[in-house]
C-alpha positions as CSV (number, residue, x, y, z in Angstrom):
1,X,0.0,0.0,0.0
2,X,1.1,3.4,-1.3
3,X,-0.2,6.5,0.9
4,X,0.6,8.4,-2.0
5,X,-1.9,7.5,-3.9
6,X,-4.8,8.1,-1.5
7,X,-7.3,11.0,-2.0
8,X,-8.7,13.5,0.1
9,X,-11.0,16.9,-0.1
10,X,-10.3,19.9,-0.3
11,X,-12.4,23.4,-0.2
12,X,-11.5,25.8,-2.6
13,X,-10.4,29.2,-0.9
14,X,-12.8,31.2,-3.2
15,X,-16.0,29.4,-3.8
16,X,-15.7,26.7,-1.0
17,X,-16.5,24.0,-3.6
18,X,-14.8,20.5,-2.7
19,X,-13.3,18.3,-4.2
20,X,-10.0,15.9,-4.2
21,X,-6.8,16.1,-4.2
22,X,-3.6,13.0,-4.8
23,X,-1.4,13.0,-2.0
24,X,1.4,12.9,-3.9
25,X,0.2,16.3,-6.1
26,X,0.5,17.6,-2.6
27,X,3.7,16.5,-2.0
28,X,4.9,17.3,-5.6
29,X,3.4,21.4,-5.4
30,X,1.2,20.6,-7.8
31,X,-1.9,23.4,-9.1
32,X,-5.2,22.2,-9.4
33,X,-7.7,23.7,-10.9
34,X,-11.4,24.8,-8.9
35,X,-14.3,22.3,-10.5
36,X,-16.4,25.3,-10.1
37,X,-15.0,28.3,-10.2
38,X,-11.9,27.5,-12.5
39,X,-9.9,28.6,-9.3
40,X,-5.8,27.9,-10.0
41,X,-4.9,26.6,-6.8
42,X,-1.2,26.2,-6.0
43,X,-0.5,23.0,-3.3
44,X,1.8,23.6,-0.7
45,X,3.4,20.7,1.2
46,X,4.1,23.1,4.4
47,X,6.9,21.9,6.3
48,X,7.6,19.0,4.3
49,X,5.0,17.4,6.1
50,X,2.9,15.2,3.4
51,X,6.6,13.9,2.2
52,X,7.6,12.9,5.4
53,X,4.2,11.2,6.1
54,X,4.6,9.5,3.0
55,X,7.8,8.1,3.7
56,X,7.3,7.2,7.1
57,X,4.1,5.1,5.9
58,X,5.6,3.5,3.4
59,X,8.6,2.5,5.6
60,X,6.5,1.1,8.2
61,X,4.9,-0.5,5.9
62,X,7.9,-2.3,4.6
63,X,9.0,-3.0,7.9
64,X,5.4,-4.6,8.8
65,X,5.7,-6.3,5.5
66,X,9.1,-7.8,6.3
67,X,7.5,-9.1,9.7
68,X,5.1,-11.4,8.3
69,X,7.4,-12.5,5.8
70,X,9.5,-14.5,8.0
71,X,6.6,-15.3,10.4
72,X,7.7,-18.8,11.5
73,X,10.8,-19.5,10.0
């Protein structure tokens, strides 16, 4: 599993309309665009922080993944 790839709303700061957003636009500063108002809306990964959660996710995951793998050897 790839946090990354989830999806998850946001509200556009001029019309309030929702609608999703990748993850990994976030962490990559990408510009969406407002469904509804045609809004260009720049994403900002403040302090890194979708990166890091990303990372640390994934690496737990990996970790968690290595677990089961040699589960009763």
């Amino acid at each position: 599993m790839d946090l990354s790839s989830l999806w998850f709303e946001i509200e556009c700061p001029k019309c309030s309309y929702q609608f999703d957003v990748k993850l990994s636009d976030v962490k990559a500063g990408k510009t969406v665009f407002c469904h509804n108002c045609k809004l260009s809306i720049k994403l900002v990964d403040g302090e890194a922080s979708a990166h890091r959660a990303i990372e640390t996710f994934n690496s737990e995951m990996n970790k968690l993944d290595n677990i089961f793998k040699n589960f009763g050897k």
